[in-house]
C-alpha positions as CSV (number, residue, x, y, z in Angstrom):
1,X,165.4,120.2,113.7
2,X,162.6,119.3,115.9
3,X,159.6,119.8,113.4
4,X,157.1,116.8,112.8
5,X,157.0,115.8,109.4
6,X,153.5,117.1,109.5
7,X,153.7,120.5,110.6
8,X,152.0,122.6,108.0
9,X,153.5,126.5,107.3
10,X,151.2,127.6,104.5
11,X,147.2,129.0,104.7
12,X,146.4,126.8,101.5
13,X,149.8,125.6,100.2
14,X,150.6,122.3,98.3
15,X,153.0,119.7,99.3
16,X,155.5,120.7,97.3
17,X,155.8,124.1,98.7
18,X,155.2,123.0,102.3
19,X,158.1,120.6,101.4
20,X,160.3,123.7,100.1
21,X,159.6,125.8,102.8
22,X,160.3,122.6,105.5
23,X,163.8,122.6,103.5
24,X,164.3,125.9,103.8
25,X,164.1,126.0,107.7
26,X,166.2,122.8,107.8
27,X,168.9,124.9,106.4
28,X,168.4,128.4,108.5
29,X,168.3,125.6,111.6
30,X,172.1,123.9,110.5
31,X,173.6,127.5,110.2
32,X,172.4,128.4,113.6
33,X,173.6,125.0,114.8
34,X,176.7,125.5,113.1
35,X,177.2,129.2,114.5
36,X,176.3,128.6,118.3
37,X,176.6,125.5,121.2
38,X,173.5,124.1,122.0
39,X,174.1,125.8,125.4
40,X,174.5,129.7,123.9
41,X,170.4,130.0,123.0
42,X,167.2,128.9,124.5
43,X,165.7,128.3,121.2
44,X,165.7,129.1,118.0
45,X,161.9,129.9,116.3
46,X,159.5,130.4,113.0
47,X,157.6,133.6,113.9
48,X,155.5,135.6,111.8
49,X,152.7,133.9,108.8
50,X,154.9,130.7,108.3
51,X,155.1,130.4,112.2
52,X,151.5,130.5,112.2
53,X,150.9,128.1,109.6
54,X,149.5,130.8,107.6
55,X,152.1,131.6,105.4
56,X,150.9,133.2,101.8
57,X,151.8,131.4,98.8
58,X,152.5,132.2,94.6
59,X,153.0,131.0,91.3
60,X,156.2,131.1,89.4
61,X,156.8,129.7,86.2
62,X,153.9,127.8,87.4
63,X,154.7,126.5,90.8
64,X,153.9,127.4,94.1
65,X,156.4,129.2,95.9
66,X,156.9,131.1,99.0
67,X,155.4,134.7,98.7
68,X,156.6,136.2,102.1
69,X,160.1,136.8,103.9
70,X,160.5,133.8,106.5
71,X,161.1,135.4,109.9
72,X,163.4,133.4,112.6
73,X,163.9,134.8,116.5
74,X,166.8,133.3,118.1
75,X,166.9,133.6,121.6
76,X,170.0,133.6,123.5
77,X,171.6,132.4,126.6
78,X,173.8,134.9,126.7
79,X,173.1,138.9,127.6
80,X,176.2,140.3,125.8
81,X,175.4,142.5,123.3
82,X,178.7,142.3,121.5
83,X,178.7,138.1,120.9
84,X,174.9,138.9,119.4
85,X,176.0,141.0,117.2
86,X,179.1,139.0,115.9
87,X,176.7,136.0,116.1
88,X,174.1,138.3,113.5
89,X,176.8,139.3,111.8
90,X,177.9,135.4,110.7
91,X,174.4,133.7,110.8
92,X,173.4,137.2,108.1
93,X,176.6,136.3,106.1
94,X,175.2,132.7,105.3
95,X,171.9,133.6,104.8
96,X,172.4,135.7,101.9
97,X,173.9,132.8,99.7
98,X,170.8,130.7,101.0
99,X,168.3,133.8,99.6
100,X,169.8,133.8,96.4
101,X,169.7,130.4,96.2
102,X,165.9,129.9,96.9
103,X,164.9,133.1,95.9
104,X,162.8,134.2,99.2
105,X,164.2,136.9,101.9
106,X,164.8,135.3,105.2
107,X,165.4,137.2,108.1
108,X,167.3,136.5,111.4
109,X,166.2,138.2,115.0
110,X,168.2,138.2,118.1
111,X,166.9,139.0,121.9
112,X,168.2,136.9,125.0
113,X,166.0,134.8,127.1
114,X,166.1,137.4,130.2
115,X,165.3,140.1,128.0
116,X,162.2,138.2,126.9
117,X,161.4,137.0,130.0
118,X,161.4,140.7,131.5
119,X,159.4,142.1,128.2
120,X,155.9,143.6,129.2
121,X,153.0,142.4,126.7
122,X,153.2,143.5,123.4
123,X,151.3,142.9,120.5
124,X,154.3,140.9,118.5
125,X,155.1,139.4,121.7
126,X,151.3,137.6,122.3
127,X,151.4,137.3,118.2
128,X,155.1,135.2,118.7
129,X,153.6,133.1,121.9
130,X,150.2,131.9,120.1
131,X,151.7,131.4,116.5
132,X,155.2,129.9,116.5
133,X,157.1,126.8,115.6
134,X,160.3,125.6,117.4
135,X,163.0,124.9,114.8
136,X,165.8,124.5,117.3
137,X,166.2,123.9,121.5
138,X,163.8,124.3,124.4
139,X,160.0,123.5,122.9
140,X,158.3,125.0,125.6
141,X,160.9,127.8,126.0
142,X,158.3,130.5,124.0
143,X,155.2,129.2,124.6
144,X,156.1,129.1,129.0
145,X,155.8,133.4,128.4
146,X,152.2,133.0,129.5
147,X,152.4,137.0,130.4
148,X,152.1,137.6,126.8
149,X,148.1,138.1,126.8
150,X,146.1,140.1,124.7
151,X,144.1,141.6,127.5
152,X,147.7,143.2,128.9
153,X,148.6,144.8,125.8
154,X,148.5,149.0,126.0
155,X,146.2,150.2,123.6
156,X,149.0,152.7,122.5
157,X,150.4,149.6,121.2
158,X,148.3,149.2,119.3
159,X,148.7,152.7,117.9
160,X,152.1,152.4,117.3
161,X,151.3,149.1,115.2
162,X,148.7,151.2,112.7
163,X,151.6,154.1,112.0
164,X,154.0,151.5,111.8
165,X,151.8,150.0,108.9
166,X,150.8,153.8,108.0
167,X,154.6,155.1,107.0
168,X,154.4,151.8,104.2
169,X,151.5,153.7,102.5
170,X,153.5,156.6,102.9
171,X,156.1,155.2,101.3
172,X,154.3,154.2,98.7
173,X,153.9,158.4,98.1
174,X,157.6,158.6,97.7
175,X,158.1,155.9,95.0
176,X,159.0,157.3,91.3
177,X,155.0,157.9,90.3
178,X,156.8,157.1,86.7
179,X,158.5,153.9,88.1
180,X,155.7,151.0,86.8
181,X,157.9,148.4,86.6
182,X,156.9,145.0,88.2
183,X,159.1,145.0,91.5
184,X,157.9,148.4,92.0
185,X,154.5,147.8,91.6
186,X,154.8,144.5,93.2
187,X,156.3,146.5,96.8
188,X,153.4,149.0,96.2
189,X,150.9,146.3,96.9
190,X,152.8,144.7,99.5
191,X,153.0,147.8,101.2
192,X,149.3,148.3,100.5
193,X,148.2,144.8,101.8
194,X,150.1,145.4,105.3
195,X,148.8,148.4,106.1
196,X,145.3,147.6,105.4
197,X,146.1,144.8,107.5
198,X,147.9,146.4,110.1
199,X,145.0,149.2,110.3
200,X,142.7,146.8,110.6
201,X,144.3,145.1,113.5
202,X,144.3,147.9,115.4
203,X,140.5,148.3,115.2
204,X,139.9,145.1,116.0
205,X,142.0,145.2,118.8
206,X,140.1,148.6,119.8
207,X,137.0,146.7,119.8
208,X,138.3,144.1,121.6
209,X,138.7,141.4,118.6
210,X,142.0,141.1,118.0
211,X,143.6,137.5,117.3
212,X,146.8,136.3,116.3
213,X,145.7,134.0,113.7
214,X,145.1,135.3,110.1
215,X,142.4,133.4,109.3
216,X,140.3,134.1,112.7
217,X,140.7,138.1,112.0
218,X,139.5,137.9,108.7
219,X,136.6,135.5,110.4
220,X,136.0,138.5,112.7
221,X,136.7,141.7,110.7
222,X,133.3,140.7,108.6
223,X,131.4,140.1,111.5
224,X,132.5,143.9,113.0
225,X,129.3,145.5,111.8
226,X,130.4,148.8,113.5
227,X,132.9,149.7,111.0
228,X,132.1,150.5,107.1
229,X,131.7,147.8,105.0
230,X,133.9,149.3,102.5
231,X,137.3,148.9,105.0
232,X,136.0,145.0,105.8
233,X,135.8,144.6,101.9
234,X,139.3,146.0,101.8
235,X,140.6,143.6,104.8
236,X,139.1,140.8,103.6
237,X,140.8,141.4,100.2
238,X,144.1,142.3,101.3
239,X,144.0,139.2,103.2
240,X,143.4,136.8,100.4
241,X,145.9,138.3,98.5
242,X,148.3,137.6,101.6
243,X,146.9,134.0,101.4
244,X,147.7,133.9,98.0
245,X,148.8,136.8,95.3
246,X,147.3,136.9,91.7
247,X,147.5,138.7,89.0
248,X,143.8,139.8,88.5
249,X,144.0,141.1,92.4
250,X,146.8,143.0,91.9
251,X,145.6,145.1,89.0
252,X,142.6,145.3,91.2
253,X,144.8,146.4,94.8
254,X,147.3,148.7,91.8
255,X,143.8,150.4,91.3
256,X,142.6,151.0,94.8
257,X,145.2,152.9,95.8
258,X,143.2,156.1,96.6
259,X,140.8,154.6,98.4
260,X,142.9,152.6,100.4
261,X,144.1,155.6,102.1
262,X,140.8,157.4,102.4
263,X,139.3,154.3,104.1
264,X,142.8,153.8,106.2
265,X,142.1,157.6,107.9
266,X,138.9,156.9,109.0
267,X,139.6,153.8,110.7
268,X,142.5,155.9,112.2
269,X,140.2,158.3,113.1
270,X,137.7,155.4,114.6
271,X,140.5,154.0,116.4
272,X,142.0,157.0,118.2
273,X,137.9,157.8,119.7
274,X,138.2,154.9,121.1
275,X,141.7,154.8,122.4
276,X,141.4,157.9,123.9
277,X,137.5,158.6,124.8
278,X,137.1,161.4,122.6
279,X,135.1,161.8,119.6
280,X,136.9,162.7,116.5
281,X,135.5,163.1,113.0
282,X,138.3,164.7,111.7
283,X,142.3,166.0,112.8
284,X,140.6,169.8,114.2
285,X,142.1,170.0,117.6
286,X,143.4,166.1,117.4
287,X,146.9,167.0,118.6
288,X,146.3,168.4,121.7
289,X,143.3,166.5,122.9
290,X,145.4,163.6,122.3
291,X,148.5,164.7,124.4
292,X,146.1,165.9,127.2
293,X,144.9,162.1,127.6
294,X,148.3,161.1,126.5
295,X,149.4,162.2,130.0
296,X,146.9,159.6,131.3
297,X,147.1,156.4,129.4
298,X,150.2,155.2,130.9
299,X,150.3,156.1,134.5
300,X,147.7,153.3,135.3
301,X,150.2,150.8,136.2
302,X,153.2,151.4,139.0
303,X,155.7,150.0,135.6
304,X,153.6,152.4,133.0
305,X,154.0,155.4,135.0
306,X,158.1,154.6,135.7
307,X,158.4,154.6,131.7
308,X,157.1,157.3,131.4
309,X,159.1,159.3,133.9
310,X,162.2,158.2,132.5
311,X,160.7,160.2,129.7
312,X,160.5,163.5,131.0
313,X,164.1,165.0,131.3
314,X,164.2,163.9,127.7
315,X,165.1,167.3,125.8
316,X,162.0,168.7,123.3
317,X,163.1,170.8,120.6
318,X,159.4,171.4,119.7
319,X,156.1,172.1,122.4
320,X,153.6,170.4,120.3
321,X,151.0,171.5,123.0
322,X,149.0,174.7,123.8
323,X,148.0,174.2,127.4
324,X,150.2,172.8,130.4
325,X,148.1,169.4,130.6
326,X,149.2,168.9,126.7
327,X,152.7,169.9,127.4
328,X,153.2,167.6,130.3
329,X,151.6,164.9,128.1
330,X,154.3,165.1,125.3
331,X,157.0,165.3,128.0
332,X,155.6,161.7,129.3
333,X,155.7,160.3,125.9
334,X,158.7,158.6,123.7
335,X,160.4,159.7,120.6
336,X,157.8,156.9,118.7
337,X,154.6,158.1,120.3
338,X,155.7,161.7,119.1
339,X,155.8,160.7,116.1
340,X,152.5,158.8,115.9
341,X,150.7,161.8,117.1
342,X,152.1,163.9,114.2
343,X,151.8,160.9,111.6
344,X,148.4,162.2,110.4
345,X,149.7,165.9,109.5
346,X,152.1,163.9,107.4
347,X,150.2,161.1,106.0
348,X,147.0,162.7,105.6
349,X,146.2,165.7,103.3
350,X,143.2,167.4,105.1
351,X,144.8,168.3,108.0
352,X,145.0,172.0,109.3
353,X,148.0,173.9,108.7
354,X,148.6,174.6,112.4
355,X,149.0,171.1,112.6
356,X,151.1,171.1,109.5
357,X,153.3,173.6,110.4
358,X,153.9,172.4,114.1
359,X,154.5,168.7,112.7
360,X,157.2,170.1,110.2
361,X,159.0,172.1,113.3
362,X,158.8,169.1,115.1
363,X,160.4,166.8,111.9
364,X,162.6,169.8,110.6
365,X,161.0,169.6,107.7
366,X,161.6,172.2,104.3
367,X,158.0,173.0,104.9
368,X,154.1,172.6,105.8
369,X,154.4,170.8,102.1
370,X,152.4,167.2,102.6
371,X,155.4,166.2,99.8
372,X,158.5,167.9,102.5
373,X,156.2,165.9,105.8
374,X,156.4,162.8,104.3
375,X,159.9,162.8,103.5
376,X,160.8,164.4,106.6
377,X,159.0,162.0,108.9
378,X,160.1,158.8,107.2
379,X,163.6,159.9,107.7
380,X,163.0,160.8,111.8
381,X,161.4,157.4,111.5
382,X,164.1,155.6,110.1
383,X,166.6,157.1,112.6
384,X,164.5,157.4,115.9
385,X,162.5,154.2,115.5
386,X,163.6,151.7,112.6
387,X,167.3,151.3,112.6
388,X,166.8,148.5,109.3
389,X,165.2,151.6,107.6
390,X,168.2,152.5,105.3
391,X,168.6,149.3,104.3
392,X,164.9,149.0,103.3
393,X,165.7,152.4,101.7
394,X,168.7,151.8,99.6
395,X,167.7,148.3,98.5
396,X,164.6,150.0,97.1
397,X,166.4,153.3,95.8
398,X,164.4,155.4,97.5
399,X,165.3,158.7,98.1
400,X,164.2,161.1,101.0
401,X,165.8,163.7,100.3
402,X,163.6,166.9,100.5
403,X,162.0,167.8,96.9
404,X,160.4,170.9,96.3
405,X,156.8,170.3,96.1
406,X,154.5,169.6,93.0
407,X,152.4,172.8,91.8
């Protein structure tokens, strides 16, 4: 392990933990070692708040422990996707004994070098690049990606982050509303912490703010006067309790759960005016303004516009759109960006029913029934754009299968 003794992984951590969590990745590093030649990866890296040194810490049975999942990227050497996955498969096998043991999820990434290397700029990507530590292999194998800039990131993006975070508040609708156990309420939270979070980044990325340190956005999130001070109240909340959890703020996040969601829709409504240049107080006419300049955003660029070509001959089994610009729009757009447009018929409750209705076509849902849209989406989410989604699912017991709706 190539770590200085120094290195700090927590926002506001003792020594103890920091020396936990240091153990930890010593660990993860000697079953990579163990698994692959020193010639099979480039390196082997701490992404995510730990990478940043702003990992969040917790009390229990008063002492600090970790309170997130570590998150490792190994990058290979090799392209074949077969050895990767029996690699995955062995490197998963071991971790699960070293979860149990310590208590904390871990969880193992692979991509290969070239793959990286040929990756356009992405907001996880410039995240990784700014905010990583090098456990194992090349030092400067990560942080040589200098194409990974903030200012070539695609706003949509950036969209696809905020519904990304959006489906965990939706989530959070399809939990047992009798289910108040501690690990339930425990995911709600978490669930409600990154998606205020993950809305948030998005505006500040719209307003041209966005930072992959923690501790900076919440810096500039106060200071972005344009937005209501109620959402920046929210952010800067749901970041302290990602710093570090207790129990007073979670009675107090358990409690803001309606809110939450009513400040959450107006900064996606904020953020999609200024994405897309057009004006929207509310989701009236939303879905086909937004495919209209949909057919626009990413044909600036020779690479954008080949994307979204390869798109094209993909079959629709629903026209989302009412005039030809629209339907040439959704036909440039992937399965994911679909499904972000129809997100708010689905996640919000004072959408039209033409929107509705088109949305449940779309997701073959049982109905127009918010209830039926949720379900229905999460599921096309899970098979179109998540592939760890069942997992998540069935380690959660949560079912999506179609209910009829509450009178």
């Amino acid at each position: 392990m190539i770590l200085p003794v120094n290195e700090k992984f927590t926002h506001c951590g003792s020594s103890n933990v920091e020396r936990v969590i240091r153990e930890i990745v010593a660990v993860v590093a000697k079953v990579v070692s163990h698994t692959l030649q020193a010639d099979d990866f480039h390196s082997l890296v701490l992404i995510g708040g730990y990478g940043r040194g702003e990992g969040g810490v917790r009390f229990v049975h008063g002492s600090e422990a970790p309170n997130n999942n570590l998150d490792f990227l190994l990058i290979t050497q090799k392209r074949n996707p077969a050895l990767r996955q029996i690699w995955q498969q062995q490197i998963d096998q071991q971790l699960e004994s070293i979860q149990d043991h310590y208590g904390i999820g871990l969880d193992l990434s692979m991509i290969s070098g070239s793959a990286l290397q040929r990756s356009p700029s992405r907001i996880m990507w410039y995240d990784m690049r700014c905010g990583h530590k090098t456990i194992l292999g090349d030092p400067d194998f990560v942080s040589s990606m200098t194409h990974f800039k903030i200012d070539r990131i695609p706003s949509w993006d950036a969209h696809n982050l905020l519904v990304n975070r959006g489906t965990l508040l939706m989530i959070n609708h399809c939990l047992p509303a009798d289910d108040d156990s501690r690990q339930t309420n425990q995911l709600r939270i978490r669930h409600q912490v990154k998606a205020i979070i993950g809305y948030g980044d998005a505006i500040l990325y719209t307003y041209g703010k966005y930072h992959w340190s923690y501790e900076e956005k919440q810096r500039r999130m106060k200071r972005l006067f344009q937005i209501d001070s109620s959402f920046r109240d929210l952010y800067d909340q749901a970041m302290k309790y990602r710093f570090r959890p207790t129990n007073n703020a979670m009675h107090e996040m358990l409690s803001s759960s309606t809110r939450v969601s009513k400040q959450c829709e107006k900064i996606h409504l904020e953020f999609e005016s200024r994405r897309l240049g057009i004006r929207f107080t509310d989701w009236s006419n939303y879905l086909e303004l937004a495919l209209r300049a949909g057919s626009r955003e990413d044909t600036k660029s020779f690479l954008g516009l080949m994307r979204s070509l390869r798109t094209i001959t993909r079959h629709r089994s629903e026209r989302l759109g009412r005039s030809w610009p629209a339907r040439i729009g959704q036909r440039l757009l992937t399965s994911q960006r679909e499904l972000g447009l129809v997100f708010p018929a689905a996640m919000y409750p004072n959408c039209s029913p033409e929107f509705q209705a088109k949305a449940s076509r779309l997701l073959n849902a049982e109905g127009s029934h918010p209830q039926q849209l949720q379900r229905a989406f999460l599921s096309t989410w899970g098979t179109t754009v998540d592939q760890n989604f069942s997992r998540f699912l069935s380690r959660y017991n949560i079912s999506l299968v179609p209910v009829e709706p509450a009178l």
